[in-house]
N, C-alpha and C positions, 0 to 999 in steps of 0.2 A: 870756426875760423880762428889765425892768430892773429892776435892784436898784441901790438907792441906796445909800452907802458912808457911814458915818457921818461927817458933817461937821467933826466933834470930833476926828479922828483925820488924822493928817499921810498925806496921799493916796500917799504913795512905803511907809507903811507897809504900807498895806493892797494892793498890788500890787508889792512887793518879792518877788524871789527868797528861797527858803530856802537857809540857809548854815547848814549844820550847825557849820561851824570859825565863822562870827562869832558864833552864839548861844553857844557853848564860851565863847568871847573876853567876850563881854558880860556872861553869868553864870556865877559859880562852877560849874562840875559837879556833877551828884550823886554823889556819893561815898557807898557804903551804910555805912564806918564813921565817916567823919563826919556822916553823918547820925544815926548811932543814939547818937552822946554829944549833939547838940543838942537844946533846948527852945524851943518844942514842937517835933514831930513833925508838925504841920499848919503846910505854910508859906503864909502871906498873901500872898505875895509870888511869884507865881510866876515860872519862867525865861525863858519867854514867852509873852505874853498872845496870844490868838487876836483879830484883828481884829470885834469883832461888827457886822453889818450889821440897819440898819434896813429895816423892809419897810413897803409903804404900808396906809393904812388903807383899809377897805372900799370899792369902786366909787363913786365918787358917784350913778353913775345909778340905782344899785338904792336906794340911801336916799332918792335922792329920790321914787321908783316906791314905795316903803313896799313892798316886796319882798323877803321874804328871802333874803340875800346868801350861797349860798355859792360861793367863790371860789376859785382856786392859790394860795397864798401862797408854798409853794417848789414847782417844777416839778423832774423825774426830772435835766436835765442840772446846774442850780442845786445841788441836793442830791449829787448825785456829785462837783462838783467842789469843793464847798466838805469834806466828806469826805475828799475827796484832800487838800487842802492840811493838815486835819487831823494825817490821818494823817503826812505829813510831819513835820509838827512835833515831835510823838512821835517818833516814829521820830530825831530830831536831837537830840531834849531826852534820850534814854534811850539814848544809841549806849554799847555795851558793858554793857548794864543788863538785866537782864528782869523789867520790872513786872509787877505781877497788876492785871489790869483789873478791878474792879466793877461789876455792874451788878443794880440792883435788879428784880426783876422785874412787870413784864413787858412797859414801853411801850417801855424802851433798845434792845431787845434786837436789832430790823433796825438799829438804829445802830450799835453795838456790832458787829454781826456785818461791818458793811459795814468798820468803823472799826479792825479786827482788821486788814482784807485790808489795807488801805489802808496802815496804818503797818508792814506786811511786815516784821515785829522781832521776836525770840524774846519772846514773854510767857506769860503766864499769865491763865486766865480763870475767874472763881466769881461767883456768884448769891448774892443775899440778895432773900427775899419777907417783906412787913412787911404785919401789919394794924392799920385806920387806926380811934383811938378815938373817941367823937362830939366827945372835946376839940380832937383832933387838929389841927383850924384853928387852935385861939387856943396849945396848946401846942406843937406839933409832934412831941409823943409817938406815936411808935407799938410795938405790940407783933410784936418779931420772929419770922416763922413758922418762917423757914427761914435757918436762920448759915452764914456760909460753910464751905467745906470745908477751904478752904487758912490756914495758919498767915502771919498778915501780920508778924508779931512780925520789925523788922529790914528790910522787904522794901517796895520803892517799889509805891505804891497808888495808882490812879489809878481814882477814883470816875466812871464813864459815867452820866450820865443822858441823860433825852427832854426835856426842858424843866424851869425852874428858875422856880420861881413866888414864894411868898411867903419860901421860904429855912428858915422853921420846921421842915422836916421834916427837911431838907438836914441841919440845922446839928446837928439829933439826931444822926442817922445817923454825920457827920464824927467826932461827939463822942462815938460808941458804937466807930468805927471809930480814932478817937485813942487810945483806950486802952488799944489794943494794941500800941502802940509800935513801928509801922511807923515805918519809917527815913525817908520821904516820905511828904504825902500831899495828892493834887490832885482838883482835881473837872474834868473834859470836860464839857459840857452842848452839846448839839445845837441847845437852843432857850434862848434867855432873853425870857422875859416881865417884864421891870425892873417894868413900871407895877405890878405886885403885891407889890412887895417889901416885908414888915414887918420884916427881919436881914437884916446884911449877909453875905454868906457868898463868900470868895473863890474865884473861877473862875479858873483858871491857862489852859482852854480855850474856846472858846466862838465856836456856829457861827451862827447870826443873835440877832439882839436883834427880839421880835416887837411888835408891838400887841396890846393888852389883850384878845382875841379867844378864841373857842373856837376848836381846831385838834383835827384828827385826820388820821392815813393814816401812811405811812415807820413803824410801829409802836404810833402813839398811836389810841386806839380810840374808837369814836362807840357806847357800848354796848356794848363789848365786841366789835363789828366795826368791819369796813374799817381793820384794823391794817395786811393785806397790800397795799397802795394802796402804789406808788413816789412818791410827792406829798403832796407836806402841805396839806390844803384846812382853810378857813377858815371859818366858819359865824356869822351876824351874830346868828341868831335861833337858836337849838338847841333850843330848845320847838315851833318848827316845823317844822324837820326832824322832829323823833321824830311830829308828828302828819301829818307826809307827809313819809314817804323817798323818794320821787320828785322830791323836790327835790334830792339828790344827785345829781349826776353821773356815770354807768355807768362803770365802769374802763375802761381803754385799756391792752390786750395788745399 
């Protein structure tokens, strides 16, 4: 498939080699006891930013057809490779480190799992499940179901999500997860949906920049299915899908 490369971004960036010794060069190291005498503990700033790539907006044909659009928006090779270069990155930004990855449960979790193999680095990995209040939109409060296992206290955190939408919920979590005086701490996001943003919330990773779209499949669900889908499709109408799933398209084994 094409994918378009953000225009905003200097073209050598985003098809540059990784250099684990120039990224060392360019940013300070993390160091976990200089980390744990600085404030804060959440850095804005990260080591190296993940290139985010834009994707196109719906088919023209089908909008024009008044047809409900569902579409690939990242295809199985698209997604493995942008994963890999992830994983890369990681794996240069954390050399002689071993972070505990986060991930909240349950849409990260094929990312996460793929994004584990990929950056092939000694880490660590724990869960947090949150439920969401009816405020939850305007505040970004949620109540935590499930706390993680492992003590962050000192210890580089790198927060994985599935897509970063309005940043409210983000910015709790960040701010529930700051307070434990991890020695670093980053956010990876697989997906950014910018057009929804109401807080700004720093991405130290980050694997495409999408359109204002409903997505699901790689883990994120249309109901609670089709999380196991290697593709991320794109849905114009999702009122119409749920009133015919036949508009979905049959996996490809």
């Amino acid at each position: 498939m094409t994918v378009e490369r953000d225009a905003a971004e200097p073209p050598r960036d985003a098809e540059a080699p990784l250099d684990a010794a120039a990224a060392r060069d360019a940013e300070p190291p993390l160091d976990a006891a200089a980390a744990r005498d600085a404030e804060p503990p959440l850095e804005a700033t990260p080591a190296r930013r993940a290139v985010a790539v834009r994707l196109p907006e719906p088919p023209a044909e089908a909008r024009r057809a008044g047809v409900p659009a569902v579409w690939t928006l990242l295809d199985r090779p698209t997604l493995r490779a942008r994963v890999a270069e992830l994983g890369a990155r990681l794996r240069a930004d954390y050399q002689g480190l071993e972070p505990i990855l986060v991930s909240v449960l349950r849409g990260a979790v094929v990312f996460l799992a793929d994004l584990v193999r990929a950056a092939a680095m000694p880490c660590q990995v724990d869960f947090m499940a949150v439920q969401r209040f009816l405020t939850s939109d305007e505040t970004g409060v949620v109540r935590i179901l499930k706390d993680l296992e492992l003590d962050v206290t000192g210890a580089h955190v790198v927060l994985v999500e599935d897509v970063v939408d309005t940043g409210l919920t983000l910015s709790y979590i960040l701010e529930v997860l700051g307070a434990r005086r991890p020695a670093s701490l980053r956010v990876c996001t697989l997906l950014d949906r910018r057009a929804r943003r109401l807080v700004e919330v720093p991405l130290a990773y980050v694997g495409f920049e999408i359109p204002d779209t409903f997505v699901f499949g790689y883990g994120l669900d249309l109901d609670e299915r089709e999380r196991g889908r290697d593709e991320i499709l794109a849905i114009a109408d999702p009122e119409a899908v749920r009133r015919d799933p036949g508009l979905v398209p049959p996996r490809r084994y």
